[in-house]
C-alpha positions in Angstrom: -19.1 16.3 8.1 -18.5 17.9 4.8 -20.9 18.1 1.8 -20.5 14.5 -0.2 -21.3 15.9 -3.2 -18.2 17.7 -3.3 -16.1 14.4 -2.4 -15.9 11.3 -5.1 -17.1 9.3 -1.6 -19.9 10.4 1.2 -17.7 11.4 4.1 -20.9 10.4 7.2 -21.3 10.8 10.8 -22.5 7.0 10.0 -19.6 5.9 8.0 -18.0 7.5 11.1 -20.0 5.1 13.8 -19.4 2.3 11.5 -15.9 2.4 12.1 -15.9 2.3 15.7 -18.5 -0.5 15.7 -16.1 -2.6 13.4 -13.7 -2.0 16.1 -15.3 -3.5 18.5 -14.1 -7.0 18.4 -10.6 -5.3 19.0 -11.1 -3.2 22.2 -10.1 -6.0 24.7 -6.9 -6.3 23.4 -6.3 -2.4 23.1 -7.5 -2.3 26.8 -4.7 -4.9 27.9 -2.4 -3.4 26.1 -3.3 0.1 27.1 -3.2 -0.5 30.2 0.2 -2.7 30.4 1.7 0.6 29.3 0.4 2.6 32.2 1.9 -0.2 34.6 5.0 0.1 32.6 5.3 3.1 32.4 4.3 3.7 35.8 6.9 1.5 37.4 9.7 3.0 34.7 8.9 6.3 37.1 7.0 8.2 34.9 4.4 10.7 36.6 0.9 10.4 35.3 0.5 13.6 33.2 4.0 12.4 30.6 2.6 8.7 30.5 -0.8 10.1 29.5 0.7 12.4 26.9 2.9 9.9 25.2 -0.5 7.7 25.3 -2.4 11.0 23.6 0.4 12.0 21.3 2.7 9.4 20.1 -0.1 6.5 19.9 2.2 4.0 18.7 1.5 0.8 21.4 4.8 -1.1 20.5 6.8 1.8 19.5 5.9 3.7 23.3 6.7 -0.1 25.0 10.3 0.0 23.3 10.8 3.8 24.4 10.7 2.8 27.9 13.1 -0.1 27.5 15.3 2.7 26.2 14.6 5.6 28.2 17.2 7.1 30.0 17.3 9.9 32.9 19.7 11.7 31.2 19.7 12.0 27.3 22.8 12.2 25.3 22.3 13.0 21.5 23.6 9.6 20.0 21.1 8.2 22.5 17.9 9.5 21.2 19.6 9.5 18.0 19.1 5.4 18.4 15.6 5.8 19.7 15.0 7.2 16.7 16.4 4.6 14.6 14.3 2.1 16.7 11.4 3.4 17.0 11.2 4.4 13.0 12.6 1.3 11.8 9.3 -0.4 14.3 6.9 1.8 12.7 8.1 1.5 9.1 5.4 0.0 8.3 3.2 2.7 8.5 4.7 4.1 5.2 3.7 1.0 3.2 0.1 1.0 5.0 -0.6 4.8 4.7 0.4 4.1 0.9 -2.2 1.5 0.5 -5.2 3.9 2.1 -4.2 6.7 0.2 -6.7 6.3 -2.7 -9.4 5.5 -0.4 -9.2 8.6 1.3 -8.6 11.2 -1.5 -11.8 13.0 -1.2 -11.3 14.3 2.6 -10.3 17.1 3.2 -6.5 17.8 3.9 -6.9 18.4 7.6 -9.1 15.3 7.9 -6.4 13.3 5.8 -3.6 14.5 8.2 -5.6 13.3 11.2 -6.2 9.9 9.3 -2.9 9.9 9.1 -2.0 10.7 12.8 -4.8 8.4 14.1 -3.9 5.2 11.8 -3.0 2.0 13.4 -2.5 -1.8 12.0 -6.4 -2.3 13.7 -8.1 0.8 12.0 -5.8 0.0 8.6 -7.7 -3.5 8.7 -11.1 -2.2 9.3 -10.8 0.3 6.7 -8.9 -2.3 3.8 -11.5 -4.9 4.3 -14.6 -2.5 4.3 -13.4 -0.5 0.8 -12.9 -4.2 -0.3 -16.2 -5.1 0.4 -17.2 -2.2 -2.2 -17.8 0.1 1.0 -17.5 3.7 0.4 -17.7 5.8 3.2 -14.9 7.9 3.9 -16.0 8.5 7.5 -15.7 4.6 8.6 -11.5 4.9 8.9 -11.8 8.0 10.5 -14.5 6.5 13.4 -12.2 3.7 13.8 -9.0 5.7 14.5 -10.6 7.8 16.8 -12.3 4.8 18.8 -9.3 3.1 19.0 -7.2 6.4 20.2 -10.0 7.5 22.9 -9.6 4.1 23.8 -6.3 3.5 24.2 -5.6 6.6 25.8 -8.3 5.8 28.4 -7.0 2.4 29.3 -3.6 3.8 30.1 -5.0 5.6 33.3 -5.9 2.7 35.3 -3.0 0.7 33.9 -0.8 3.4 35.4 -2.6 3.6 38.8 -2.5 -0.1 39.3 1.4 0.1 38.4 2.0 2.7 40.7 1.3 1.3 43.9 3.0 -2.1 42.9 7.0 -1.7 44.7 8.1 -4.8 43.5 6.9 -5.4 39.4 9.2 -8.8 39.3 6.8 -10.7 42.8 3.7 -10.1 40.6 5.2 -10.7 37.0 5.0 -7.2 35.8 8.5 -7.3 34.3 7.2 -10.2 32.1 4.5 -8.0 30.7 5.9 -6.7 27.3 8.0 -10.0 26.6 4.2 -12.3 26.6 2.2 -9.2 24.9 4.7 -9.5 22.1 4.7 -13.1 22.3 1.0 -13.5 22.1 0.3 -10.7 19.4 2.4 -13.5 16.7 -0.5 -15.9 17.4 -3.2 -14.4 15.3 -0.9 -13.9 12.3 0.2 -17.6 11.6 -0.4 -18.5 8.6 1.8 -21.7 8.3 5.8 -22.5 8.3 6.9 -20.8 5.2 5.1 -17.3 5.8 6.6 -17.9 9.4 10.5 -18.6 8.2 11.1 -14.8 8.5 9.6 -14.6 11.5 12.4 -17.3 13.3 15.2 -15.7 10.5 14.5 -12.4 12.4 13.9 -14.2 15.9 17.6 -15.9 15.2 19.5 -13.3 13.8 18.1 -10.5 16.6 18.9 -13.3 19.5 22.5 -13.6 18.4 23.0 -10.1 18.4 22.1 -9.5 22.0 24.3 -12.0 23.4 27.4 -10.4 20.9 26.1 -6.5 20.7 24.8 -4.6 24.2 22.2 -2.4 23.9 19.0 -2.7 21.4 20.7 -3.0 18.4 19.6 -6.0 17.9 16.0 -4.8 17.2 17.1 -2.8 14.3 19.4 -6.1 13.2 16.6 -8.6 13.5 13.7 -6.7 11.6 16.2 -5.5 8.8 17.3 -9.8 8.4 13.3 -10.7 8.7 12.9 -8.5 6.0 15.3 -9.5 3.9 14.3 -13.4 4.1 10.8 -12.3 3.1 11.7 -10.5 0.5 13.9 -13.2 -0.9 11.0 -15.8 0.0 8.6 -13.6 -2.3 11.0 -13.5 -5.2 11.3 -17.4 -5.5 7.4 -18.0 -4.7 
């Protein structure tokens, strides 16, 4: 760990172990959802080595679950030209939330900020937010709770993908109704009561309708862009 007198903020191996104890409370639900992808990914036809990879490398749970809806055996460009758009418009987010981190993290090093970067999630952005605003200053704690939460979710997608491999028939054993209830259950946690919620059904409305009148996933891109626009008009007349 580097020197923390040449940092505005001590940069610890026990900043670093505080992060991934904070995480704790959240490695259940990275281990389900790790290792729903395997069993996805696994009945999608993937070999284990590619699954693993896009587990290792991309780390981007919801953003990896929607590649396989749209994964194809034979790419055109206008094809992963969309998965682009998808994917980017999913993880969007990520801009605002790197943003907000930003001046907690200015005294790491450039390579360490990079891997911050690479290694943040919506879990390790929360750990990190609510231990700077509990006057925290260790720069190490959002770096241990990335790299908990990546070792972990890379782990969980192994036996995920066994399990999924020697299942024939995913739809006898619910398996094609994985993504649809992780989804579904992940909204619980962040009620916070019927007007917060409105953009939630706006998008839920607008992104319904557009699957039964456009094929494909455009609807996706449609239903986040509407959700987004009824918050932000929501937030102008609050």
């Amino acid at each position: 760990m580097r020197d923390a007198s040449k940092t505005s903020a001590p940069l610890t191996l026990a900043g670093a172990l505080t992060g991934a104890r904070l995480t704790l409370p959240l490695v259940p639900g990275v281990i389900v959802f790790g290792t729903a992808f395997g069993a996805a990914a696994a009945q999608k036809g993937f070999d284990v080595w590619l699954t693993l990879s896009l587990s290792a490398f991309v780390f981007a749970g919801a953003s990896q679950m929607v590649a396989l809806e749209l994964w194809r055996e034979v790419w055109s460009l206008p094809t992963l030209l969309y998965l682009m758009a998808v994917t980017a418009t999913i993880n969007g987010r990520m801009v605002l939330m790197g943003a907000a981190i930003s001046p907690h993290i200015r005294g790491m090093p450039k390579g360490l900020n990079l891997l911050n970067f690479f290694l943040l999630t919506d879990a390790s952005w929360l750990v990190a937010t609510r231990y700077h605003a509990d006057r925290g200053r260790d720069l190490g704690v959002i770096l241990g709770a990335g790299a908990t939460l990546w070792v972990i979710w890379v782990v969980a997608t192994l036996p995920g993908y066994l399990a999924g491999a020697l299942v024939t028939n995913p739809r006898a054993f619910g398996l094609d109704l994985v993504m649809p209830v992780f989804f579904s259950v992940m909204l619980v946690p962040l009620w916070k009561g019927l007007r917060p919620a409105i953009p939630w059904f706006v998008a839920g409305a607008v992104a319904l309708l557009t699957s039964v009148l456009v094929e494909g996933y455009a609807f996706i891109i449609v239903g986040a862009l509407a959700g987004a626009a009824a918050g932000a008009l929501l937030d102008d007349r609050a």
